[in-house]
PAVEX-379112 format. One record per residue (C-alpha): residue number from 1; residue in three letters; y, x, z. Coordinates in pm, 1 decimal. Last residue first. Layout:
% PAVEX-379112
    nr   rest         c2         c1         c3
   NUM    ALA          Y          X          Z
...
***
This chain:
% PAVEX-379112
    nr   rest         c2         c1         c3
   379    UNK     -427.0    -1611.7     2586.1
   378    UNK     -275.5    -1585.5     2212.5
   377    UNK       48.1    -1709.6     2271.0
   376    UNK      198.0    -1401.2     2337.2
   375    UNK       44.7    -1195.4     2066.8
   374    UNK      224.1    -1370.9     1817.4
   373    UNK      606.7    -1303.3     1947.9
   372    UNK      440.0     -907.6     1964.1
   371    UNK      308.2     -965.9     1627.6
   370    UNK      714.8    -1135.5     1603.3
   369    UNK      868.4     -760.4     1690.8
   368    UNK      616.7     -518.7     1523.7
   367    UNK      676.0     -210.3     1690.4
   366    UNK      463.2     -240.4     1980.3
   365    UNK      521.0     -111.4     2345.7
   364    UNK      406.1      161.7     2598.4
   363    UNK      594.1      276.3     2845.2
   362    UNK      479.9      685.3     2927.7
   361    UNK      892.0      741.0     3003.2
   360    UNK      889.3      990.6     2725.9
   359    UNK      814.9      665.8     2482.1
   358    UNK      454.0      550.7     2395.4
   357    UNK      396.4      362.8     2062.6
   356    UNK       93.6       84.9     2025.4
   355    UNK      -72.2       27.5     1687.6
   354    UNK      -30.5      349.4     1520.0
   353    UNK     -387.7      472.6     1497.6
   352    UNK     -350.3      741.4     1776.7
   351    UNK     -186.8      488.1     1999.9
   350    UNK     -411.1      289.0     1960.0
   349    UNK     -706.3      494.9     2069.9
   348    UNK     -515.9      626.1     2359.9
   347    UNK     -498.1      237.9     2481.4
   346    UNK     -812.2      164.0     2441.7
   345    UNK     -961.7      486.9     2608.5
   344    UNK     -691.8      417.2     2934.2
   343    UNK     -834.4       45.5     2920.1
   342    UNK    -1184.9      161.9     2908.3
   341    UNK    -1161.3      342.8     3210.6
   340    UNK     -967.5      110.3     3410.0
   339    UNK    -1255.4     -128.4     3390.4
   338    UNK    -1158.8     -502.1     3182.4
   337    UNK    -1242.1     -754.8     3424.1
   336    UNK     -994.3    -1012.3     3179.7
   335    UNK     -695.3    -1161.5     3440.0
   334    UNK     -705.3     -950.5     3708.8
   333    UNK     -862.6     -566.0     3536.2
   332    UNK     -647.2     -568.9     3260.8
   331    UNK     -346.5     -731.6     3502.3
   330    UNK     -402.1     -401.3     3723.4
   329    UNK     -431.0     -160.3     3407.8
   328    UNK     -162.8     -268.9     3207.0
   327    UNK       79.7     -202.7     3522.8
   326    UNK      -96.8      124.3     3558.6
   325    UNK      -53.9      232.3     3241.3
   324    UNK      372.5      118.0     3195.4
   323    UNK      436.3     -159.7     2928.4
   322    UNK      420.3     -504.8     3090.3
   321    UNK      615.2     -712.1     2929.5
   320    UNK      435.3     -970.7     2773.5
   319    UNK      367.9     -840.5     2509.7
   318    UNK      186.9     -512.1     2618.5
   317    UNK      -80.9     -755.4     2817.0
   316    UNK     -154.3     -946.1     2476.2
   315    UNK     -211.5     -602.2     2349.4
   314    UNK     -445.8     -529.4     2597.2
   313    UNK     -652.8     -820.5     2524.1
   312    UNK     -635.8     -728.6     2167.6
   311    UNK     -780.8     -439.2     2216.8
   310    UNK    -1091.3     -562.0     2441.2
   309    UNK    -1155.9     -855.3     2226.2
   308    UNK    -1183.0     -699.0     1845.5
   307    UNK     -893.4     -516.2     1677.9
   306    UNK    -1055.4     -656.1     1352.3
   305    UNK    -1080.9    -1035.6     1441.8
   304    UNK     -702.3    -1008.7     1566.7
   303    UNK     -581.4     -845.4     1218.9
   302    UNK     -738.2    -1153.4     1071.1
   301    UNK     -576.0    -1426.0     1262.8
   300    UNK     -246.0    -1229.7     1212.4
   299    UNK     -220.9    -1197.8      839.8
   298    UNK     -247.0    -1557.5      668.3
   297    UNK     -309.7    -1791.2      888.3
   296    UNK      -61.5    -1610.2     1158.2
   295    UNK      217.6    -1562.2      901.4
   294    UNK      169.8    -1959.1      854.2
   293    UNK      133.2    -2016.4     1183.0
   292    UNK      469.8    -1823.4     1207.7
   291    UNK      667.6    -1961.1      946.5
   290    UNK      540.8    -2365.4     1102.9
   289    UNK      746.3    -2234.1     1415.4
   288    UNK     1026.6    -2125.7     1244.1
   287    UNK     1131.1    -2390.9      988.5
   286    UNK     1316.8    -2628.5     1280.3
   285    UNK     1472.7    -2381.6     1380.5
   284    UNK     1584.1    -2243.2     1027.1
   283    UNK     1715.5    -2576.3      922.1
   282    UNK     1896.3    -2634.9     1214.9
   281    UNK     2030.8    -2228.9     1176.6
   280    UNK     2169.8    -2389.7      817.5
   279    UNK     1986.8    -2325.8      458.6
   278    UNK     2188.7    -2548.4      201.2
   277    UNK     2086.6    -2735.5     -122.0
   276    UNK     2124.0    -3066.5        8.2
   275    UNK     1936.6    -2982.1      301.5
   274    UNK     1694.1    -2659.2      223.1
   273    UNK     1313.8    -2673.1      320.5
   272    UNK     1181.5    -2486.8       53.9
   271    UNK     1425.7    -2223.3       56.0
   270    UNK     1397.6    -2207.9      421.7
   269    UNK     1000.9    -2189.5      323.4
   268    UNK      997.2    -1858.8       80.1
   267    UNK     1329.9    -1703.2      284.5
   266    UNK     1108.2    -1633.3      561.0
   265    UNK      774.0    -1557.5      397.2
   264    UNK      973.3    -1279.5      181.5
   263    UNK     1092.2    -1089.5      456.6
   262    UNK      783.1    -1108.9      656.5
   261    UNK      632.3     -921.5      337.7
   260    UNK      938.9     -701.4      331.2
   259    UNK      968.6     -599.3      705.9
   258    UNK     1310.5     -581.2      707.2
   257    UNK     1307.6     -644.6     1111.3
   256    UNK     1174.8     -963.3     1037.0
   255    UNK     1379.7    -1149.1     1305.8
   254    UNK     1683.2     -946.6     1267.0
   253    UNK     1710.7     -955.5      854.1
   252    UNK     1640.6    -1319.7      873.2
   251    UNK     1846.9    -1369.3     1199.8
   250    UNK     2171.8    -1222.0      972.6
   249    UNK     2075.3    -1454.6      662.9
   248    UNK     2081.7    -1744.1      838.9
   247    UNK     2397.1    -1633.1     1027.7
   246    UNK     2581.4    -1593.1      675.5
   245    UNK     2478.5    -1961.2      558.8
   244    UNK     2170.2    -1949.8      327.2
   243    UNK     2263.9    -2106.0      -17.9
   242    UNK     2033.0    -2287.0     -276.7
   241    UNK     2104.2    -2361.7     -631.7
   240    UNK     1951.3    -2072.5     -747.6
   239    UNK     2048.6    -1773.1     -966.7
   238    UNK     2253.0    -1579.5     -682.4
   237    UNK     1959.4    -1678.6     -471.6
   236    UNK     1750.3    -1383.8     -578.5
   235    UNK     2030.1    -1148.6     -460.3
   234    UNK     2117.1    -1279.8     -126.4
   233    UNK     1745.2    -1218.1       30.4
   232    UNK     1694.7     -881.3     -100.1
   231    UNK     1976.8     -761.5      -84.3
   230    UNK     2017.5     -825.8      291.5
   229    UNK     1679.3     -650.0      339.9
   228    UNK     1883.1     -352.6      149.4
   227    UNK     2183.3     -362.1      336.3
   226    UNK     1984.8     -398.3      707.9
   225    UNK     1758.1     -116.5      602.7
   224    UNK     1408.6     -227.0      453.4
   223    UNK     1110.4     -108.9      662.5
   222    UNK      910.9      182.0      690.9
   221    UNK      727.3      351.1      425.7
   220    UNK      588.7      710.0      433.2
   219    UNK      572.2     1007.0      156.8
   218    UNK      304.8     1183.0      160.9
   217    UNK      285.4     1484.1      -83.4
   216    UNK      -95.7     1436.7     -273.6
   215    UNK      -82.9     1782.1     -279.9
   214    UNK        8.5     1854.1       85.6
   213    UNK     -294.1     1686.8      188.6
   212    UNK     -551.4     1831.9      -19.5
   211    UNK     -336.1     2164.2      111.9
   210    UNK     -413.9     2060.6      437.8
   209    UNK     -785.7     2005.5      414.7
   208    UNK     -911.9     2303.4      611.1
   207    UNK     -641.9     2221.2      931.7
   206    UNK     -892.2     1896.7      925.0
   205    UNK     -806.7     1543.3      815.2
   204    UNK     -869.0     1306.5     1115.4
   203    UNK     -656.2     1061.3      931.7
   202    UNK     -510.2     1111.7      578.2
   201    UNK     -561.5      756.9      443.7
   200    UNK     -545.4      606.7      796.0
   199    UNK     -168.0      596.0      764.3
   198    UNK     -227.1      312.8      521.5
   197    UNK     -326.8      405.0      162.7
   196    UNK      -90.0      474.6     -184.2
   195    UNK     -200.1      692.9     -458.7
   194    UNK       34.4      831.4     -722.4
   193    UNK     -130.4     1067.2    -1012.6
   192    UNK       82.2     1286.8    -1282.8
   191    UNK      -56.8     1418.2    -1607.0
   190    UNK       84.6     1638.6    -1841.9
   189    UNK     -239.5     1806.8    -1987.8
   188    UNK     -171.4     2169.2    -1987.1
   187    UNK     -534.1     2274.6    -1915.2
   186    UNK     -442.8     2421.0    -1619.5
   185    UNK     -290.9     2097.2    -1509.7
   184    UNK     -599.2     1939.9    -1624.4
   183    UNK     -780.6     2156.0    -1422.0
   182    UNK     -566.8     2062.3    -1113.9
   181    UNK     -650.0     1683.6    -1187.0
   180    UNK     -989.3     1723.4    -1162.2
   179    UNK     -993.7     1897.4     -895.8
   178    UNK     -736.6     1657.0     -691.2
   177    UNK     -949.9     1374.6     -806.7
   176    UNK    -1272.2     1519.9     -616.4
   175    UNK    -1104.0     1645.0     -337.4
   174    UNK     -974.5     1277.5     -323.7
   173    UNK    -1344.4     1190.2     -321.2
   172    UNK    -1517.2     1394.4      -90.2
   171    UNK    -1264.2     1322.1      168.6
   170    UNK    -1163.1      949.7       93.5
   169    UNK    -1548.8      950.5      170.3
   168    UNK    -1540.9      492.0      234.5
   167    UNK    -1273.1      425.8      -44.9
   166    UNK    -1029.1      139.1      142.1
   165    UNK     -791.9      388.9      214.7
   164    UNK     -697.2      478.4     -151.6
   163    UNK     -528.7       97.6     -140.8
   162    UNK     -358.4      162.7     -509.5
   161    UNK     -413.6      420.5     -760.3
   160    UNK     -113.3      469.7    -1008.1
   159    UNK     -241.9      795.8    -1300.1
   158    UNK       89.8      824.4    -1508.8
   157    UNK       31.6     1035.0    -1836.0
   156    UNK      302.4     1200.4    -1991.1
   155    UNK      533.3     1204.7    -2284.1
   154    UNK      399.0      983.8    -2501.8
   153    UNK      345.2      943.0    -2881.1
   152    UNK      236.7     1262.3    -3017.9
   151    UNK        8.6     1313.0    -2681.2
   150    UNK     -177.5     1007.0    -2722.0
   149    UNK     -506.4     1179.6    -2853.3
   148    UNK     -468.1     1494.6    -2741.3
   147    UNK     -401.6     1347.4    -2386.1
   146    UNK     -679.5     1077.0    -2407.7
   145    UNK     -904.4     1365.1    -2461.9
   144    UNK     -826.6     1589.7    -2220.8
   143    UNK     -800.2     1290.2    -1943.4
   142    UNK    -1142.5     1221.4    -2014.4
   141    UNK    -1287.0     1571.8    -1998.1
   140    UNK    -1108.3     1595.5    -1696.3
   139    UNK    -1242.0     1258.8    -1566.1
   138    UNK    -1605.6     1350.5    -1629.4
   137    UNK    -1565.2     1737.2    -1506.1
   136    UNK    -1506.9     1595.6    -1149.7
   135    UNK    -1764.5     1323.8    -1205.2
   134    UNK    -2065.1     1539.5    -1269.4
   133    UNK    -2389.5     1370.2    -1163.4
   132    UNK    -2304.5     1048.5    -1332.6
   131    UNK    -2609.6      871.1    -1459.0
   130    UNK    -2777.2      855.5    -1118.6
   129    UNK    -2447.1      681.4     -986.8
   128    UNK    -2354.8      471.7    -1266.1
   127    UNK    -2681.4      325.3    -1189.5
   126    UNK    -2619.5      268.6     -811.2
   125    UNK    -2317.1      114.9     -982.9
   124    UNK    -2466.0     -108.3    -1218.6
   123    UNK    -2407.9      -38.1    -1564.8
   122    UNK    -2140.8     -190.1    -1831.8
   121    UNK    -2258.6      -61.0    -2160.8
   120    UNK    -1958.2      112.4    -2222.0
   119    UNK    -1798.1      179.4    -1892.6
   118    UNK    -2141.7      326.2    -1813.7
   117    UNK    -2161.6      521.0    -2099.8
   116    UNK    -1816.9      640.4    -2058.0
   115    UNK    -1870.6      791.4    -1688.6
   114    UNK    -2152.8      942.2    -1832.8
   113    UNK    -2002.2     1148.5    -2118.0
   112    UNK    -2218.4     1187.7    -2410.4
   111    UNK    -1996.3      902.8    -2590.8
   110    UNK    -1678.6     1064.3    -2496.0
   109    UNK    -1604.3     1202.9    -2831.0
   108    UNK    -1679.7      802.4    -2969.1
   107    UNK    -1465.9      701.7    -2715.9
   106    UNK    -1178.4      863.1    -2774.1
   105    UNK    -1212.8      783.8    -3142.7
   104    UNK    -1236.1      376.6    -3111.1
   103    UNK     -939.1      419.0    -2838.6
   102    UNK     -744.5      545.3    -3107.6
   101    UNK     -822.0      309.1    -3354.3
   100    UNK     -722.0       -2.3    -3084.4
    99    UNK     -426.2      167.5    -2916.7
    98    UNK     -218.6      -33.6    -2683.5
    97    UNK     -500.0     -239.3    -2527.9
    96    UNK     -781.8        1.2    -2604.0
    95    UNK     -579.3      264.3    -2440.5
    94    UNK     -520.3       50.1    -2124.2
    93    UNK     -888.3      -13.3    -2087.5
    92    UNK     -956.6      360.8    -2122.7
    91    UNK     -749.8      455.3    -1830.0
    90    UNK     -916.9       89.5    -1622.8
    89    UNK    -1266.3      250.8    -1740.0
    88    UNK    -1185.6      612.1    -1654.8
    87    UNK    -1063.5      515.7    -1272.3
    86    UNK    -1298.2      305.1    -1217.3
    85    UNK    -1540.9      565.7    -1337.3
    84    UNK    -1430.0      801.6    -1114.9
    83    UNK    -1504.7      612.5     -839.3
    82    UNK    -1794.0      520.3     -869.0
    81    UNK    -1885.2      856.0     -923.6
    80    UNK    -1714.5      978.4     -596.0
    79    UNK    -1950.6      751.5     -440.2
    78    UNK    -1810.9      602.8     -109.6
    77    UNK    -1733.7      284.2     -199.3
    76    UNK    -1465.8       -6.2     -175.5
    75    UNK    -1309.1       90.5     -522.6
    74    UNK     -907.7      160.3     -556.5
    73    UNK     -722.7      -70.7     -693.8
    72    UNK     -629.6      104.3    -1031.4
    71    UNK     -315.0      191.8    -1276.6
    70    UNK     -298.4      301.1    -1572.1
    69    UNK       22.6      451.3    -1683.9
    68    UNK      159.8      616.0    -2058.0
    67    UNK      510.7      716.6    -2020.5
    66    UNK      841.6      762.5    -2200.1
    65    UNK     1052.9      726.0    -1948.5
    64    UNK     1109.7      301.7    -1943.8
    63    UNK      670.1      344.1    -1899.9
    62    UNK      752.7      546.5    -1577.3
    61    UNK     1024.3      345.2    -1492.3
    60    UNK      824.0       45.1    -1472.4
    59    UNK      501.1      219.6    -1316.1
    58    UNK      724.7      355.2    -1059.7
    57    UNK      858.0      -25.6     -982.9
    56    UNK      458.4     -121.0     -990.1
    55    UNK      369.3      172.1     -745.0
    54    UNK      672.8       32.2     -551.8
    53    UNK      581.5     -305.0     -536.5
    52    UNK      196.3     -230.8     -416.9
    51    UNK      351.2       10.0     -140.8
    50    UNK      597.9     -296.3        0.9
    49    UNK      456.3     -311.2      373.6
    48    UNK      234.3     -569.7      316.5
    47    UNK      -34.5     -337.4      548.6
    46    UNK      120.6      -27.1      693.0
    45    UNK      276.3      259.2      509.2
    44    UNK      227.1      538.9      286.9
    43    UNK      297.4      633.1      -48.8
    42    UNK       89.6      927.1     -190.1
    41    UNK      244.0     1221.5     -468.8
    40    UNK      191.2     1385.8     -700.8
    39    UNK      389.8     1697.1     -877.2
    38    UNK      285.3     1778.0    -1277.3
    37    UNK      444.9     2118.7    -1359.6
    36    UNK      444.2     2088.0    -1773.3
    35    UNK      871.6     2021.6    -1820.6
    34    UNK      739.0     1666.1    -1839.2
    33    UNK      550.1     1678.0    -1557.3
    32    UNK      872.3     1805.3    -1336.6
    31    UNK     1061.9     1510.7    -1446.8
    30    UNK      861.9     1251.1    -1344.6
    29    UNK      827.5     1446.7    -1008.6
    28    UNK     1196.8     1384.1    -1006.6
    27    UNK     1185.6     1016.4    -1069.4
    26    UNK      954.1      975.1     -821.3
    25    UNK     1150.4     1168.4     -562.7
    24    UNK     1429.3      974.8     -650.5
    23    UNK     1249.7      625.4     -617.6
    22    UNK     1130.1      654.8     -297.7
    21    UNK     1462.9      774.2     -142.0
    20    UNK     1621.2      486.3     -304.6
    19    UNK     1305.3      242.6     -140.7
    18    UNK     1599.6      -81.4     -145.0
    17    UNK     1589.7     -381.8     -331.9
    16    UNK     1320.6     -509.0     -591.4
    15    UNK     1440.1     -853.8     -671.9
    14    UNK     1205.6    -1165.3     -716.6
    13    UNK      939.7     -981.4     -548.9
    12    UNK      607.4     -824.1     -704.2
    11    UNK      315.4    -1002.2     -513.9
    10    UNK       81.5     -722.6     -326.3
     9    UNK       68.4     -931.3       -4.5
     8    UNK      170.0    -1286.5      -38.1
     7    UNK      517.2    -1463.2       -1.5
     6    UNK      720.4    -1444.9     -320.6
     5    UNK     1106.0    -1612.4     -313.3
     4    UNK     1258.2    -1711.8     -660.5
     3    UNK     1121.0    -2106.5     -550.8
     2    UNK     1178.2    -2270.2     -914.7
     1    UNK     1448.5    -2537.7     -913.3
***
């Protein structure tokens, strides 16, 4: 019996549960380019939170509506013509797959365009990147003619762009796609864009940039609800021959907090190690620990290496209880000669980035309920 369970960050799971409010919105703004008053959108959440899933689910009921999507990881650079001509190669890719003679024609308009020539002859990007001197009016030209082109035989065109955060000017160049995509709203091409990014994505954006902002409309993603993490666990096994007892499933939901990656890690080894086709609390006991090195291996190791030794020093400190400044201060300075200083600077810097919260009482404590079971062990 095939596992139905999918660990690993960006994997599609066995049953999409959950992200209603998601999917409404999306469904609405599907509408609204259709009637000829395209509305984006950006998807936000933390790493393996779900946001590659749903930009697949939307590209699913996009295509179910009628749609034509491309969809794009977004390119670790900070050239807007880079860029751009990810984006134009992966639209013109998807043509080419659906639309051979068509694709043949678009291209053959585009051929002055540099964007195209680069797709074409497959450049390098610091080549791309004397070639392309106009990227905005590359992509609207583009979209133009992949519009007149498909227009008889679609209803829209769905632009999915996944990890925006990882571009190194997301300034430059979402200002870039949001141009380009308001001319092709004013030249009534019916074309919608999704991005998705951590909350980084929009950091540090000034009072100037707010209406970049408010047109790619952020939406955030927390965790599934109790009912839909439960979903998503009892669903998929409706097909197996494998059955979690009721309190398995309850200290699933609990444990991860419907935290859909951890989610899926869980119920991916109980599965695994089920006794005659049955997932007890023994079994889950004696599953845990090797879950969480796993989790560790896989997520945790890495997120330490990036918070580097001061941060996650102080972290370690949060875990185990001690929440309030002064308390993280004294056992900063005790057990690691950290300076007060640098422990107030850590801590505000966290908190600004969305690793730590603060409540009214000035505790401080992280979300993430088995990081924190993690960050125990660590010294």
């Amino acid at each position: 019996m095939n596992n139905p369970f999918k660990p690993g960050s960006g994997l599609y799971p066995p049953h999409f549960a959950g992200r209603n409010r998601e999917l409404k919105i999306f469904r609405n703004k599907l509408k609204q380019t259709i009637s000829g008053t395209p509305m984006h959108m950006s998807i936000i959440g933390d790493w393996a939170s779900g946001k590659t899933s749903l930009l697949i689910r939307f590209k699913e009921i996009a295509e179910k509506e009628g749609f034509f999507c491309s969809v794009s990881i977004a390119p670790q650079t900070d050239s807007s013509a880079v860029f751009v001509g990810t984006l134009i190669n992966n639209i013109l890719n998807e043509v080419k797959k659906r639309h051979t003679s068509t694709y043949n024609k678009i291209l053959d308009g585009l051929k002055n365009i540099g964007s195209v020539q680069a797709f074409s002859f497959g450049i390098s990007s610091k080549e791309l990147e004397k070639k392309v001197q106009t990227p905005q009016y590359d992509l609207k030209i583009t979209l133009n003619d992949v519009w007149s082109s498909i227009k008889d035989k679609y209803r829209g065109i769905l632009i999915l762009i996944d990890d925006l955060d990882t571009v190194k000017n997301e300034k430059e160049i979402m200002l870039t796609l949001r141009n380009a995509l308001m001319e092709a709203i004013m030249d009534k091409i019916r074309v919608m864009c999704v991005v998705s990014g951590t909350e980084k994505l929009f950091e540090g954006f000034e009072k100037a940039h707010a209406p970049l902002v408010r047109f790619f409309e952020p939406f955030a993603l927390g965790n599934l609800s109790n009912e839909e993490a439960e979903e998503a666990i009892v669903t998929p096994l409706k097909d197996s021959n494998v059955v979690f007892d009721e309190p398995v499933t309850v200290k699933i939901i609990k444990t991860t907090q419907g935290q859909p990656y951890y989610l899926q890690e869980f119920c991916y080894y109980l599965f695994n190690n089920a006794v005659d086709g049955k997932v007890t609390m023994n079994v889950y006991d004696a599953s845990y620990s090797n879950i969480m090195n796993d989790i560790a291996t896989k997520i945790w190791n890495q997120r330490i290496q990036q918070l580097g030794d001061t941060n996650s020093k102080l972290l370690y400190i949060i875990s185990t209880g001690k929440s309030r400044t002064s308390q993280i201060e004294d056992d900063a300075k005790k057990k690691f000669g950290i300076a007060t200083g640098t422990v107030r600077t850590a801590l505000s810097r966290m908190q600004r980035e969305g690793k730590i919260e603060k409540n009214q009482r000035g505790s401080y404590d992280i979300s993430d309920a088995l990081f924190k079971e993690y960050l125990k062990r660590l010294f």
